[in-house]
Chimera marker file (.cmm) of the C-alpha trace (Angstrom):
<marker_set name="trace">
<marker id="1" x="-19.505" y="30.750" z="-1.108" r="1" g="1" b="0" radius="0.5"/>
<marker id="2" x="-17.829" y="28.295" z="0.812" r="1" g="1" b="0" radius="0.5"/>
<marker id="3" x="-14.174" y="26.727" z="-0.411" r="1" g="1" b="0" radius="0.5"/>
<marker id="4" x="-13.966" y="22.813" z="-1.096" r="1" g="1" b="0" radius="0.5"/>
<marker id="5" x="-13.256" y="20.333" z="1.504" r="1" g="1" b="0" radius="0.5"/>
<marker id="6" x="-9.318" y="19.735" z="1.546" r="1" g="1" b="0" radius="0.5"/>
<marker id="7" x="-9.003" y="16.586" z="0.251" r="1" g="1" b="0" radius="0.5"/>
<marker id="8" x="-7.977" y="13.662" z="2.716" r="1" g="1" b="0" radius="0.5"/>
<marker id="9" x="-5.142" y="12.807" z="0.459" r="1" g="1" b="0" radius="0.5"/>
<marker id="10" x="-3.606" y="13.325" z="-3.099" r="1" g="1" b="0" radius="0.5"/>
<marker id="11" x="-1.279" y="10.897" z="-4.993" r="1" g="1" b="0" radius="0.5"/>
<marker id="12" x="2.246" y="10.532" z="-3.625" r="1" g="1" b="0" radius="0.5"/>
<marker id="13" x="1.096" y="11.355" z="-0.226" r="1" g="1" b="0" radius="0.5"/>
<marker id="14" x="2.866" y="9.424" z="2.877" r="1" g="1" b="0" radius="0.5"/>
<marker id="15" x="0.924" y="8.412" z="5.385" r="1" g="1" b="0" radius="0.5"/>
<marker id="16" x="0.544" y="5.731" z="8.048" r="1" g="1" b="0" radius="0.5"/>
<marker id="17" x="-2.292" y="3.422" z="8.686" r="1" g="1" b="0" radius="0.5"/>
<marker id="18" x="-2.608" y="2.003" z="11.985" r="1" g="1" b="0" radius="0.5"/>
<marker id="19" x="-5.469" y="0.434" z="14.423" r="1" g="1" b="0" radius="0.5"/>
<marker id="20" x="-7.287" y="-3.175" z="13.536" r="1" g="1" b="0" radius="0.5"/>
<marker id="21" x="-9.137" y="-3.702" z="10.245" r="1" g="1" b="0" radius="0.5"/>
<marker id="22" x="-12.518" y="-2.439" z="12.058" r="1" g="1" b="0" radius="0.5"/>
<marker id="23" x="-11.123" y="0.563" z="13.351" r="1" g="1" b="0" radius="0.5"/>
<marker id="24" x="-8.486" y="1.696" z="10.800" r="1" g="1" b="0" radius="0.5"/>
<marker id="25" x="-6.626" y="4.761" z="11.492" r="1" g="1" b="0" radius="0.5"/>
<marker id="26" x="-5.309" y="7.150" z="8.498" r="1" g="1" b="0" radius="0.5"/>
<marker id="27" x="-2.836" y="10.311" z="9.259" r="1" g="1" b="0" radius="0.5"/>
<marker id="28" x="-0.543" y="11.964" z="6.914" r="1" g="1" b="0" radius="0.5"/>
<marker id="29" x="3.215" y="11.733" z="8.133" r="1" g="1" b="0" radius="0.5"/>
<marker id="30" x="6.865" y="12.789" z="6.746" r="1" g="1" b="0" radius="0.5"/>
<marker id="31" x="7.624" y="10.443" z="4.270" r="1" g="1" b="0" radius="0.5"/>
<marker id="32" x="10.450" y="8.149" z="5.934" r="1" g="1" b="0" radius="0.5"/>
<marker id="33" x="8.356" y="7.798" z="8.749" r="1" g="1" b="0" radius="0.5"/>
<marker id="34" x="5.320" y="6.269" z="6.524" r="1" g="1" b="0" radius="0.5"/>
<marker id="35" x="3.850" y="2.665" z="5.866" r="1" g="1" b="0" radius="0.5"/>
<marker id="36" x="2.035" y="3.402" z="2.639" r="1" g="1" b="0" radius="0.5"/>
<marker id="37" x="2.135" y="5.784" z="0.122" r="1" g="1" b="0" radius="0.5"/>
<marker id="38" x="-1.024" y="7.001" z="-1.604" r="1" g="1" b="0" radius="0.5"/>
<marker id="39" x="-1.090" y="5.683" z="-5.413" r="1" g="1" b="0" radius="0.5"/>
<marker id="40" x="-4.853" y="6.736" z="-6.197" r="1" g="1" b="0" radius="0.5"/>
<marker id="41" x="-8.234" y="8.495" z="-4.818" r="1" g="1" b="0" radius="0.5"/>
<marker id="42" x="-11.156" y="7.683" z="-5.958" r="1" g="1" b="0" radius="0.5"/>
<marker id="43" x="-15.184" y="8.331" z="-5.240" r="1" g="1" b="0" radius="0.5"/>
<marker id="44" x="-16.672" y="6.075" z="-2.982" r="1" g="1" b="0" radius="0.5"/>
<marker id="45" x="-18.450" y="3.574" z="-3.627" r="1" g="1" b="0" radius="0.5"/>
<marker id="46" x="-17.242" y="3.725" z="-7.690" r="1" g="1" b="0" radius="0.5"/>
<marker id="47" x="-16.525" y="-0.354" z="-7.678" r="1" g="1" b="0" radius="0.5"/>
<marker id="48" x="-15.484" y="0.001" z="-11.478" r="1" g="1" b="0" radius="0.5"/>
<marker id="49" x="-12.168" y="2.393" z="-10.886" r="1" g="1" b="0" radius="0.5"/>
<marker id="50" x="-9.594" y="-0.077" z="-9.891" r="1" g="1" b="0" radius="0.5"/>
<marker id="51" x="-6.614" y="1.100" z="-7.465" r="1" g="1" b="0" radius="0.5"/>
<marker id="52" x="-4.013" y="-0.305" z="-10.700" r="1" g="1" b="0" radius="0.5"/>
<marker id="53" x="-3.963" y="-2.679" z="-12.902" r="1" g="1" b="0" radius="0.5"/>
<marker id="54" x="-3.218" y="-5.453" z="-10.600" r="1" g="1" b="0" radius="0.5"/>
<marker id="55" x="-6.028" y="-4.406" z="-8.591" r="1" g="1" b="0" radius="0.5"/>
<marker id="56" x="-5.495" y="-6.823" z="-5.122" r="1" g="1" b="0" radius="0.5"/>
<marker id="57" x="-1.802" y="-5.087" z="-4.986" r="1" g="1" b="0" radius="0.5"/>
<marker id="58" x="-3.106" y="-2.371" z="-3.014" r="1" g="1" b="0" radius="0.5"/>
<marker id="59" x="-4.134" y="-1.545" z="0.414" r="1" g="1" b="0" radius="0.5"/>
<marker id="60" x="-7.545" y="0.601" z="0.531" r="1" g="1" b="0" radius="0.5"/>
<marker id="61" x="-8.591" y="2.746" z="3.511" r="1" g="1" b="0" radius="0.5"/>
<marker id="62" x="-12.152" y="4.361" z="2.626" r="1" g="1" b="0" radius="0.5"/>
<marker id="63" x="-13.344" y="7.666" z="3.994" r="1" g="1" b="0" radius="0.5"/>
<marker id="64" x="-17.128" y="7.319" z="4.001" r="1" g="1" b="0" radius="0.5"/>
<marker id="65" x="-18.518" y="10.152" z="6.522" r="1" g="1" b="0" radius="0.5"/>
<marker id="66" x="-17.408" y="13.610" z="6.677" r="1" g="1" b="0" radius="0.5"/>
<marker id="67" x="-17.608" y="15.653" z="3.866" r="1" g="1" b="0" radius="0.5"/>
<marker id="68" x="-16.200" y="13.642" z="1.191" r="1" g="1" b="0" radius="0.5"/>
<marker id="69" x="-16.906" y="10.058" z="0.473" r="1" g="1" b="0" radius="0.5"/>
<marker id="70" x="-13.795" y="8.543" z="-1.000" r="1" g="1" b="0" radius="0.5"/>
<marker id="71" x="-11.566" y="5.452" z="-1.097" r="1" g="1" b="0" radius="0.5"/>
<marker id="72" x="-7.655" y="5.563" z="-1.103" r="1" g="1" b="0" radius="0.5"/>
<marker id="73" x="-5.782" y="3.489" z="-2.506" r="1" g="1" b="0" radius="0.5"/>
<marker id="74" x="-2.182" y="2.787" z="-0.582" r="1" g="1" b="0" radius="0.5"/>
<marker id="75" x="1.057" y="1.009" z="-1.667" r="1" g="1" b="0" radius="0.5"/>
<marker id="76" x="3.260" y="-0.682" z="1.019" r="1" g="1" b="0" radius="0.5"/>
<marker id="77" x="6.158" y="1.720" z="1.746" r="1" g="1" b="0" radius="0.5"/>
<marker id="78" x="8.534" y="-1.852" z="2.283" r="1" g="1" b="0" radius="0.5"/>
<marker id="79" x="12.530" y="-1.939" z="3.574" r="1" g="1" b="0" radius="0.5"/>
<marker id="80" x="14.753" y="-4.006" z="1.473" r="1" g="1" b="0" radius="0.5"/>
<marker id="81" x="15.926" y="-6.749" z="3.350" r="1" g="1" b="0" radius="0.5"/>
<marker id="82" x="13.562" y="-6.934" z="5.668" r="1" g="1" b="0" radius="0.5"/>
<marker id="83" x="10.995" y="-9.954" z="5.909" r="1" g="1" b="0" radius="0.5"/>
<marker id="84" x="7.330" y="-9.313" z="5.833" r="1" g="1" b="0" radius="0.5"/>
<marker id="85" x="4.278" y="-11.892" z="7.161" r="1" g="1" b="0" radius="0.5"/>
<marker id="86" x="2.834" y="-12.079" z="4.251" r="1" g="1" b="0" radius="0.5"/>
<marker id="87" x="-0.793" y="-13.192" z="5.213" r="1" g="1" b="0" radius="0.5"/>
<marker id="88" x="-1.226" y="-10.976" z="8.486" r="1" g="1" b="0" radius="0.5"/>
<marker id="89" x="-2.923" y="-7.951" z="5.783" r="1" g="1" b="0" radius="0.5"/>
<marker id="90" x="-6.367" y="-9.692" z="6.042" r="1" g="1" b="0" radius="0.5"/>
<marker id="91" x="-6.794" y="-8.769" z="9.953" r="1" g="1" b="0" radius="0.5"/>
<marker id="92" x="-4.448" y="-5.926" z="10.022" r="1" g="1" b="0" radius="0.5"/>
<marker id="93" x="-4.338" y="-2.539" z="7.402" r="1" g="1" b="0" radius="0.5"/>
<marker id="94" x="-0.586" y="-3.358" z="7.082" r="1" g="1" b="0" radius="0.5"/>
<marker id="95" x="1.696" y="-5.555" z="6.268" r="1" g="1" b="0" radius="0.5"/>
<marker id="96" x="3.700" y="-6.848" z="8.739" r="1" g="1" b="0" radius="0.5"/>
<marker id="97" x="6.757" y="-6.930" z="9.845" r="1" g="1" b="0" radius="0.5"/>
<marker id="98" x="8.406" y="-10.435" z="11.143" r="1" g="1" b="0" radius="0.5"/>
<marker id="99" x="11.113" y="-12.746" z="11.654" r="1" g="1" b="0" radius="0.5"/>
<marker id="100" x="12.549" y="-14.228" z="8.916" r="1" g="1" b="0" radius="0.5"/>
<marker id="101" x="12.151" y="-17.919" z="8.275" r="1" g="1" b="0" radius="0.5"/>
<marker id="102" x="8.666" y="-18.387" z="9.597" r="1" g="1" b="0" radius="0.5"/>
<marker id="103" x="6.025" y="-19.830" z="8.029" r="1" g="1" b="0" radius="0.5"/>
<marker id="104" x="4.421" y="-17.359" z="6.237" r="1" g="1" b="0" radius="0.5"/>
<marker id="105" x="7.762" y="-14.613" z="6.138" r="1" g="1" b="0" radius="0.5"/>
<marker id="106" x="8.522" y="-13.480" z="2.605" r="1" g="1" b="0" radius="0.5"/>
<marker id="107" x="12.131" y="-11.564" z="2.500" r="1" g="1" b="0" radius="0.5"/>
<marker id="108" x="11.568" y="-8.616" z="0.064" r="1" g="1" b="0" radius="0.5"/>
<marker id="109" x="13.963" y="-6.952" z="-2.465" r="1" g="1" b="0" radius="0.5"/>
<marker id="110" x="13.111" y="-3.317" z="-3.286" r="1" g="1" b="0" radius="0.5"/>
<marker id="111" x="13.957" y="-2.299" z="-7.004" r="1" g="1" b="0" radius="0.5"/>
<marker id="112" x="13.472" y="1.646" z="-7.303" r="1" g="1" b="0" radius="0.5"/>
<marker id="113" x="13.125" y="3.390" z="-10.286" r="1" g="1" b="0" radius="0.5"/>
<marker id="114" x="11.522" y="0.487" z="-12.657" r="1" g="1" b="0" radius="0.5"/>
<marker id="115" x="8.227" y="-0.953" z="-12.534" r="1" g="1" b="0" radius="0.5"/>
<marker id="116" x="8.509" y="-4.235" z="-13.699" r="1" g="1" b="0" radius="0.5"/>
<marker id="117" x="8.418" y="-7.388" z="-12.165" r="1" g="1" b="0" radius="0.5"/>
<marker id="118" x="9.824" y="-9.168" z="-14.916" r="1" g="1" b="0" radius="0.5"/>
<marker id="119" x="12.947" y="-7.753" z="-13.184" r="1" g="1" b="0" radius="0.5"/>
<marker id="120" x="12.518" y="-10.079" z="-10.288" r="1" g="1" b="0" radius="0.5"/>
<marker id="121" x="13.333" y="-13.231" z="-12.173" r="1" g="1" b="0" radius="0.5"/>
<marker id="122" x="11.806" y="-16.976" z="-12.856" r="1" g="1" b="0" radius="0.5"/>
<marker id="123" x="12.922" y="-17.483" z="-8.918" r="1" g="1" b="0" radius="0.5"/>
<marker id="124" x="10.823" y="-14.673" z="-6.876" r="1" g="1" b="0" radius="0.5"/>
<marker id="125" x="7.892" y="-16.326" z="-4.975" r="1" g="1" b="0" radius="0.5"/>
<marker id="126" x="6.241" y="-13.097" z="-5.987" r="1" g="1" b="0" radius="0.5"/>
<marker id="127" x="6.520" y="-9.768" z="-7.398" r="1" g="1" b="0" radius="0.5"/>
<marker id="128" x="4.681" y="-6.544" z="-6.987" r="1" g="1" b="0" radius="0.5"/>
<marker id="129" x="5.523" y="-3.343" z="-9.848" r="1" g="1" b="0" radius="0.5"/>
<marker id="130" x="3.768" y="-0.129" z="-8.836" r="1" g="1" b="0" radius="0.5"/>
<marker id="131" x="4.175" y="2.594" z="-11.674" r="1" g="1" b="0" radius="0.5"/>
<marker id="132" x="2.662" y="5.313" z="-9.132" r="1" g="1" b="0" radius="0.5"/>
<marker id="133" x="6.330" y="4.841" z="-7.044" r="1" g="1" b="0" radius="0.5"/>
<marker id="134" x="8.231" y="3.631" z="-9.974" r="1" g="1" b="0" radius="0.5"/>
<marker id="135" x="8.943" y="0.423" z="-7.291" r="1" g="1" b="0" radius="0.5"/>
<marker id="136" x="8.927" y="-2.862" z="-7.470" r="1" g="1" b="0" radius="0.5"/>
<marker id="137" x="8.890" y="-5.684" z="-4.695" r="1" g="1" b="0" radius="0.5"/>
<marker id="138" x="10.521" y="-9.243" z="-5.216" r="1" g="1" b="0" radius="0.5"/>
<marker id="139" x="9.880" y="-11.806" z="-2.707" r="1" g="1" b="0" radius="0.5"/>
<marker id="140" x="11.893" y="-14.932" z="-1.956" r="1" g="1" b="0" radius="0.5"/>
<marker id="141" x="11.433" y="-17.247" z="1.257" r="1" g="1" b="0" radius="0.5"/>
<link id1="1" id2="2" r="1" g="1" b="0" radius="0.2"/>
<link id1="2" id2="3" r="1" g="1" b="0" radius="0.2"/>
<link id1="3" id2="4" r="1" g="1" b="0" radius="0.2"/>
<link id1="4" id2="5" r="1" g="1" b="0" radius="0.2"/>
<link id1="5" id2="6" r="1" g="1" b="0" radius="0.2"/>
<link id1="6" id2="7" r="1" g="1" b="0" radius="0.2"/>
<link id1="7" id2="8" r="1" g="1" b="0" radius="0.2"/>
<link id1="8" id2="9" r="1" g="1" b="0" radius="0.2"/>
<link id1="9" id2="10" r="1" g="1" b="0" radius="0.2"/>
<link id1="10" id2="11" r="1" g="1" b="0" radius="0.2"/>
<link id1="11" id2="12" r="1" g="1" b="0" radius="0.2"/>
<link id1="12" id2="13" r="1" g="1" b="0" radius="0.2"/>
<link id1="13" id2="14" r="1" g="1" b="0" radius="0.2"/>
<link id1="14" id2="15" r="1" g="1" b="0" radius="0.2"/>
<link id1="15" id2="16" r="1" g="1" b="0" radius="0.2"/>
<link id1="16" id2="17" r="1" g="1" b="0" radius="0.2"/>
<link id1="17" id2="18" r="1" g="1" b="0" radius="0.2"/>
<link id1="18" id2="19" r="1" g="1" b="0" radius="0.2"/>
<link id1="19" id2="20" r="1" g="1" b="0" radius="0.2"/>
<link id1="20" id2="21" r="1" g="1" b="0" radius="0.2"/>
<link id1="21" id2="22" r="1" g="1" b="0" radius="0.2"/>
<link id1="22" id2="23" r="1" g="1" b="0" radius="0.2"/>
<link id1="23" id2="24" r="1" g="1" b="0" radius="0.2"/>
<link id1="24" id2="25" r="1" g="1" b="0" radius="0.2"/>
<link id1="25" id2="26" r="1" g="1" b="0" radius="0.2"/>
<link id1="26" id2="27" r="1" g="1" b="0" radius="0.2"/>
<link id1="27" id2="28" r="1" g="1" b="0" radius="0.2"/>
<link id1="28" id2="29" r="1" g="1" b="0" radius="0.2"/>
<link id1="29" id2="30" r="1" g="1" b="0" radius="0.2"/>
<link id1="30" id2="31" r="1" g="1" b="0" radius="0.2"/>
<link id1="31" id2="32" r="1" g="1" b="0" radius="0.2"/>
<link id1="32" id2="33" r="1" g="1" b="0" radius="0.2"/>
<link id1="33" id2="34" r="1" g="1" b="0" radius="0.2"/>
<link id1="34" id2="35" r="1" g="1" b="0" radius="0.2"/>
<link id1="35" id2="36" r="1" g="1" b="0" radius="0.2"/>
<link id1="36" id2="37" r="1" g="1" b="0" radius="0.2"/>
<link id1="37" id2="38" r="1" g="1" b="0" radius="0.2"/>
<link id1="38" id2="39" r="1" g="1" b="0" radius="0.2"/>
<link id1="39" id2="40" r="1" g="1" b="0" radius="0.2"/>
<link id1="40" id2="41" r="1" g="1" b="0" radius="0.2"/>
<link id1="41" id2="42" r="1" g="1" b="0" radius="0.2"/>
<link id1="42" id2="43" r="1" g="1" b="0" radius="0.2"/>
<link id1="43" id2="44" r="1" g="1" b="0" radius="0.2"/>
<link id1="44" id2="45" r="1" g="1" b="0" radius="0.2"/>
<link id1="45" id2="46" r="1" g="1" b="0" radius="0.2"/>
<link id1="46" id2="47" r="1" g="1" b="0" radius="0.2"/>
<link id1="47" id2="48" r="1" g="1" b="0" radius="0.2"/>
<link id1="48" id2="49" r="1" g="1" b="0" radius="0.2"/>
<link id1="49" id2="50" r="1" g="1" b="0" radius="0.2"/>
<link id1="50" id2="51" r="1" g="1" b="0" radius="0.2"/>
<link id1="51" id2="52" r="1" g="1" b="0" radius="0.2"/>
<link id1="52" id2="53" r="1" g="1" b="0" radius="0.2"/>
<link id1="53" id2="54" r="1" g="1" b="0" radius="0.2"/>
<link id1="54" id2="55" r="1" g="1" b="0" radius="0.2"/>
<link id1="55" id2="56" r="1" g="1" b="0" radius="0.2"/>
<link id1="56" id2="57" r="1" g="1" b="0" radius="0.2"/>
<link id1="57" id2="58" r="1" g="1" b="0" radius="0.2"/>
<link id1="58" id2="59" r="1" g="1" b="0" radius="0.2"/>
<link id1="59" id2="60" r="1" g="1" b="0" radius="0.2"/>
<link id1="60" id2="61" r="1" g="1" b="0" radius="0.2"/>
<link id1="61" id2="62" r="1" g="1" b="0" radius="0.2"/>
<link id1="62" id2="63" r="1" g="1" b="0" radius="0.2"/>
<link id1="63" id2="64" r="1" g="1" b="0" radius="0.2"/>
<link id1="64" id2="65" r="1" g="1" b="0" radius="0.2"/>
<link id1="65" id2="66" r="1" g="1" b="0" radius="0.2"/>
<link id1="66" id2="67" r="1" g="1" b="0" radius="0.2"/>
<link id1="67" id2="68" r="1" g="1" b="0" radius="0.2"/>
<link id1="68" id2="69" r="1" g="1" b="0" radius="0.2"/>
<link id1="69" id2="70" r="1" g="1" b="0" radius="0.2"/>
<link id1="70" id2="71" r="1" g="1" b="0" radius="0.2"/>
<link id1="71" id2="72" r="1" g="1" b="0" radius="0.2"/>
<link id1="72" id2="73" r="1" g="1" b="0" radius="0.2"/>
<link id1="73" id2="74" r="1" g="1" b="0" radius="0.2"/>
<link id1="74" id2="75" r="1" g="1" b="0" radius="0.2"/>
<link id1="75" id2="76" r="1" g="1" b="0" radius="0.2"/>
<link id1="76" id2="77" r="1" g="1" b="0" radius="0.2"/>
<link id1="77" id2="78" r="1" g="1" b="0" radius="0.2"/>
<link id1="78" id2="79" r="1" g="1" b="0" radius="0.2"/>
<link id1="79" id2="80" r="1" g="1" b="0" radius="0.2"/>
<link id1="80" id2="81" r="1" g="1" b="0" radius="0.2"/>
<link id1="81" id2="82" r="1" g="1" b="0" radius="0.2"/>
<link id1="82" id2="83" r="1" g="1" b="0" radius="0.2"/>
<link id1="83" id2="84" r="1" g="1" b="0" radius="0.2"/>
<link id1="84" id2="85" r="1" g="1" b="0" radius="0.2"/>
<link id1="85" id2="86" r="1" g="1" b="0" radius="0.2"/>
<link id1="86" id2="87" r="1" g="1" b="0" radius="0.2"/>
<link id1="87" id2="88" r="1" g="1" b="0" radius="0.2"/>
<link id1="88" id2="89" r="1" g="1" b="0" radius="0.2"/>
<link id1="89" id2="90" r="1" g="1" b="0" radius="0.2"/>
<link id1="90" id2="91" r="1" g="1" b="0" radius="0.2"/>
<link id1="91" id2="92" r="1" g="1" b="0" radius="0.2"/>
<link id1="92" id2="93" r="1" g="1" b="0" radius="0.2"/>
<link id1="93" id2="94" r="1" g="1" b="0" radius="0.2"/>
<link id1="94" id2="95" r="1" g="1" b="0" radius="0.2"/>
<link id1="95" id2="96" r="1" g="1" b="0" radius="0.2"/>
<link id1="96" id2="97" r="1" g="1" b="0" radius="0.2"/>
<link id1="97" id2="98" r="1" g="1" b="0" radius="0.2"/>
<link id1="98" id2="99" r="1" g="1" b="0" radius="0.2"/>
<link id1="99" id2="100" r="1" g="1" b="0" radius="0.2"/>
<link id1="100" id2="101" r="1" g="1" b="0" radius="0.2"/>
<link id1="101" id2="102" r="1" g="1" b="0" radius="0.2"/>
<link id1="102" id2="103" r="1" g="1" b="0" radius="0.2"/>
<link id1="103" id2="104" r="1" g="1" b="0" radius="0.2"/>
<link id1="104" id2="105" r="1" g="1" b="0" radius="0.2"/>
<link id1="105" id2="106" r="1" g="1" b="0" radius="0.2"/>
<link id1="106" id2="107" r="1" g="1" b="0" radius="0.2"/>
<link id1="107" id2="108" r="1" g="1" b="0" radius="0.2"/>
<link id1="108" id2="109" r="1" g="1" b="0" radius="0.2"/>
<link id1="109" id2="110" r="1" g="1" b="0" radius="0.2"/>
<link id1="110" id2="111" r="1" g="1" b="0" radius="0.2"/>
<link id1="111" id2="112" r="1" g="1" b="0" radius="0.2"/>
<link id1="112" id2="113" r="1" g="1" b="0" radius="0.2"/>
<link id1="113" id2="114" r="1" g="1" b="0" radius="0.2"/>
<link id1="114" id2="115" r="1" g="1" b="0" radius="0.2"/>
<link id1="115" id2="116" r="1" g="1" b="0" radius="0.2"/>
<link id1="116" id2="117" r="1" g="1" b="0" radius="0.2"/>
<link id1="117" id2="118" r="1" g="1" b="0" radius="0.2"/>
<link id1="118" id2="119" r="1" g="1" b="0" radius="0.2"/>
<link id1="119" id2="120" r="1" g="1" b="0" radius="0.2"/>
<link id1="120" id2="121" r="1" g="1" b="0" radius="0.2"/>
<link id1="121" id2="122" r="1" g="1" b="0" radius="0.2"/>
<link id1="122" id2="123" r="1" g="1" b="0" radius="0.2"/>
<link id1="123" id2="124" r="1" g="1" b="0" radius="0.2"/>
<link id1="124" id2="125" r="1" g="1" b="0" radius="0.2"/>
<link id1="125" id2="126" r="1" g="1" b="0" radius="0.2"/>
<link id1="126" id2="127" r="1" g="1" b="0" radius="0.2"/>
<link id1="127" id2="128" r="1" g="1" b="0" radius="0.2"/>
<link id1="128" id2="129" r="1" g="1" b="0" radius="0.2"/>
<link id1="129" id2="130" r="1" g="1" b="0" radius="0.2"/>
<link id1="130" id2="131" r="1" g="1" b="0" radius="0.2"/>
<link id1="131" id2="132" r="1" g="1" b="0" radius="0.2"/>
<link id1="132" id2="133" r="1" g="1" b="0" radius="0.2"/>
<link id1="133" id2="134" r="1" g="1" b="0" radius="0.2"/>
<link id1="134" id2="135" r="1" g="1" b="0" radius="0.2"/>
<link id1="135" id2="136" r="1" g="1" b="0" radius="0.2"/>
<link id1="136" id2="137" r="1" g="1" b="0" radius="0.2"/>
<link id1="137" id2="138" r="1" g="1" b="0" radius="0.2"/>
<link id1="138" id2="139" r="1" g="1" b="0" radius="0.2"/>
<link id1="139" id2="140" r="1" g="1" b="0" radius="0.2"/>
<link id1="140" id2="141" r="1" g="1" b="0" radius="0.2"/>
</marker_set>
C-alpha cells in the first residue's frame, strides 16, 4: 500500500511565489525569507470554500497536475513601513514593492497579534485583518 502524497502545503506554511501570473512559481522557504504565508488549502476546483471571509484578501496559487489537485490560499507576508503598488497583483502573484508617493503606492502599517481592522481607524485608505496570522494591514497614501 502506497503512503499519501505529501501535501504541497499546510496552514502557516512560508513560502514564496515568484514568476508572472501564467507561469507562477510556488517553493516553501524559512519564514523571514517568505512573501506569503499559507492561510488555507483547499480541493480544487471546490468554488464554494472561500480562502476567508473577505474572500478577494487573498492570493491563490492552484496546484492542478501532479498528484493532488488543490488551491492555496496565501496572505501577503508585508514590512511595516514599507509602501506597496497596490494594483501591480493582477499581472504579478505578489504584491509589490515600490516607491512611496506614486500613484498607486499604499504605505502599510502592520498590527500583529489582533485581527481587526476596526483598529486601523476612520483614516486608513484600507484595511486587511487575517485571523489565520492574527495580522492586520492598514494602508494610508
Amino acid at each position: 500500500m502506497s503512503e499519501p502524497p505529501t501535501p504541497l502545503a499546510v496552514p502557516g506554511d512560508c513560502v514564496t511565489l515568484t514568476g508572472s501570473e501564467a507561469a507562477p512559481e510556488f517553493h516553501k522557504v524559512p519564514c523571514g525569507r517568505h512573501n506569503f504565508t499559507v492561510a488555507k488549502v483547499k480541493a480544487w476546483p471546490n468554488s464554494d470554500e472561500k480562502c476567508g471571509a473577505e474572500d478577494a484578501w487573498y492570493a491563490r496559487y492552484e496546484e492542478i497536475g501532479g498528484p493532488q489537485a488543490v488551491t492555496v490560499c496565501l496572505i501577503p507576508a508585508l514590512t511595516d513601513g514599507e509602501c506597496y503598488d497596490m494594483f501591480s497583483s493582477g499581472m504579478h502573484p505578489a504584491v509589490q514593492k515600490t516607491a512611496c508617493g506614486g500613484a498607486s503606492a499604499a504605505r502599510v502599517k502592520v498590527l500583529t497579534n489582533t485581527a481587526d481592522k476596526a483598529v486601523c481607524g476612520p483614516d486608513a485608505g484600507a484595511a486587511f485583518a487575517y485571523p489565520e496570522t492574527n495580522t492586520t494591514y492598514c494602508f494610508s497614501k
